[in-house]
C-alpha positions in Angstrom: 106.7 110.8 61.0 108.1 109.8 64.6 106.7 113.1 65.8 103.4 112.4 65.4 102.9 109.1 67.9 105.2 110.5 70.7 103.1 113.7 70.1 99.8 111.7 70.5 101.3 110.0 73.6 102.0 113.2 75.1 98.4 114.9 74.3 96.9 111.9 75.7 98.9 111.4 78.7 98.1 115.6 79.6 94.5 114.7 79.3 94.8 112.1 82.0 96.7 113.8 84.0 95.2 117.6 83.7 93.1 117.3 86.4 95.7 115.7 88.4 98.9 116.9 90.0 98.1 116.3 93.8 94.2 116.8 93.6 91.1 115.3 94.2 88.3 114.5 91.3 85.2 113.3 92.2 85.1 109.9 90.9 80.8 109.9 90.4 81.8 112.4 86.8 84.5 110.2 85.8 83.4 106.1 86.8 81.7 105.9 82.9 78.1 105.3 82.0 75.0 105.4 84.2 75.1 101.4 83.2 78.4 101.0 84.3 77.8 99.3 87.9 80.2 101.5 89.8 79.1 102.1 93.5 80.3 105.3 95.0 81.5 104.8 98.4 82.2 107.3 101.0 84.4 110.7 100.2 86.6 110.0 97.0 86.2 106.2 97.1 84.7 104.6 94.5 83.7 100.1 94.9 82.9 97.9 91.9 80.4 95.3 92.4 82.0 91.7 91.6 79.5 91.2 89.0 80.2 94.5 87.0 84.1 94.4 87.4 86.1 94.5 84.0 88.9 92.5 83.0 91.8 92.6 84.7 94.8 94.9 84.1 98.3 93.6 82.6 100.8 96.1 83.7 104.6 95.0 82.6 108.0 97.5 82.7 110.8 97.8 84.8 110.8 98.7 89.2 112.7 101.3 90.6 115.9 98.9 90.7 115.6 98.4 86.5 114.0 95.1 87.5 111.3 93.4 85.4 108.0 93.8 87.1 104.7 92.5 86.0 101.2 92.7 87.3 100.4 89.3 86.5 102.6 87.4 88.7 100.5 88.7 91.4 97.2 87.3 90.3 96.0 85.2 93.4 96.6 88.3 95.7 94.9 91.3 96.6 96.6 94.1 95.1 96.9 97.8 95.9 97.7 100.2 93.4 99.2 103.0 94.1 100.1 105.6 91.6 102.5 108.5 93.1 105.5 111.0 92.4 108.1 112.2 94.6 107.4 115.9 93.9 103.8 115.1 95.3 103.4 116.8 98.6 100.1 114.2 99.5 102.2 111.5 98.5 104.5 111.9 101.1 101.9 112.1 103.7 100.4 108.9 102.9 103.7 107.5 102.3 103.6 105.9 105.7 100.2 105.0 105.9 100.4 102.4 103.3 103.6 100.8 104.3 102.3 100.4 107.3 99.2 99.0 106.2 101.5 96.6 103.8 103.5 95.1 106.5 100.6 94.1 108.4 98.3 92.4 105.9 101.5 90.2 104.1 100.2 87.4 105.8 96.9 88.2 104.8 97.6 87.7 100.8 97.5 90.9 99.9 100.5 92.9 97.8 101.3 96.7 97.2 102.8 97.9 93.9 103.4 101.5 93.3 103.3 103.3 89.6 106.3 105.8 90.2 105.0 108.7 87.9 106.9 111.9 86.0 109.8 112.0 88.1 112.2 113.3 85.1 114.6 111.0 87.2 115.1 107.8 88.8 117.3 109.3 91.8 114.6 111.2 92.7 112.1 108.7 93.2 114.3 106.0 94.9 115.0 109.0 97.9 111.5 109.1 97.6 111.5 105.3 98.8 114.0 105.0 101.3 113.5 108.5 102.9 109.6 107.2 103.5 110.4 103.6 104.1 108.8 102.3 101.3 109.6 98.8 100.8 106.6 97.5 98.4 108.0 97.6 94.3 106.7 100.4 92.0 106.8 100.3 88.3 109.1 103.5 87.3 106.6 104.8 84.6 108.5 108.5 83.7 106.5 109.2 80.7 103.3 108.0 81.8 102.8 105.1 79.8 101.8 102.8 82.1 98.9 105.1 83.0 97.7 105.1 79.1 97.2 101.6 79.0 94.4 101.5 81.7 91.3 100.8 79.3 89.2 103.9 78.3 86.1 104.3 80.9 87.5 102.3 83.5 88.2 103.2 86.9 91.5 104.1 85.4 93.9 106.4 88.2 92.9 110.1 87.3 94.7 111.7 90.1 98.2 111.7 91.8 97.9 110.1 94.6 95.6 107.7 93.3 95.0 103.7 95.0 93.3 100.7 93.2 92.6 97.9 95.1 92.7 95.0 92.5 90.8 91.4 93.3 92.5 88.4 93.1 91.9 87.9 89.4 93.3 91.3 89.0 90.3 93.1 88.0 89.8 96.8 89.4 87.7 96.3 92.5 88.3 100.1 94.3 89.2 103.3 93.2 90.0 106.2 95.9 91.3 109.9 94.2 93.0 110.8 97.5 95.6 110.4 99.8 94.7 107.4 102.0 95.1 107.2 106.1 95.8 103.6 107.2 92.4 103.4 108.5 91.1 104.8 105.1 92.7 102.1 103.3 91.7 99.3 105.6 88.5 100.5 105.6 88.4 100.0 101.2 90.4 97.1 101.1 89.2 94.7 104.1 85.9 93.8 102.1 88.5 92.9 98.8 90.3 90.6 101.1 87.1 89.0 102.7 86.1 87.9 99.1 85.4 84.1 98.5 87.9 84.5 94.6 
């Protein structure tokens, strides 16, 4: 009888992440609906008009640290999203890029969160962390879970690396399936920041 959920969880979870493990999608097949008000931007980058974007996403669980982390203490900020594992050979190459990219827009109100995903264990991803000098939080998310909860046809993260820019109000404003150069990410998350709300 318990079979059967943790079953479901793990068929769904596969489905998100089949097309995954360290590779590009192109985000045009999987943005929903021709009415759906996605943009697509340049290369793997997909931009949500402020009109079209959905509500915002409630992430809660526990950081790297077993600390409670939740994605709504952040609402007021800019947030980028970035889903990654330590066995992911793209995340490491970007690792860099987007702390360096944090430390310089702080001041700007913007905050980076990172979804730690399928690293079997937590060792693993906190070497991950302070081999790359990562210093931005990350929800440790082992089984996926925190993935699943992204609503169906959103601009959910379909790809490991993936980075979601999130508006103030916490409401998906950017998608990119790739690994991100600092410039790469400046270049998606400036207009976020230049916002009026």
């Amino acid at each position: 009888m318990s079979r059967r959920p943790t079953l479901a969880v793990i068929a769904a979870l596969t489905g998100v992440l089949a097309l995954s493990a360290c590779s590009g999608t192109n985000p045009a097949e999987n943005g929903g609906g021709s009415d759906s008000g996605f943009v697509a931007g340049a290369g793997e980058s997909v931009s949500v008009p402020v009109a079209s974007r959905s509500a915002a996403i409630d992430l809660s669980g526990k950081d790297l640290d077993g600390k409670a982390i939740n994605l709504a203490a952040y609402r007021g900020k800019v947030v980028v999203l970035n889903v990654w594992g330590s066995w992911c050979g793209p995340c490491r190459a970007e690792a860099g890029d987007l702390e360096s990219v944090y430390k310089a827009d702080q001041g700007k109100g913007v905050a980076f969160v990172g979804i730690n995903t399928r690293d079997t264990q937590i060792d693993q991803a906190q070497q991950f962390v302070k081999t790359h000098g990562v210093t931005f939080p990350s929800f440790y998310d082992e089984d996926g879970s925190l993935l699943l909860q992204f609503p169906k046809g959103s601009l959910n993260p379909q790809a490991i690396p993936s980075t979601l820019i999130l508006d103030r109000q916490g409401r998906i404003a950017v998608r990119a399936l790739q690994p991100l150069t600092s410039d790469q990410l400046n270049k998606i998350l400036d207009p976020v920041i230049a916002e009026k709300s």
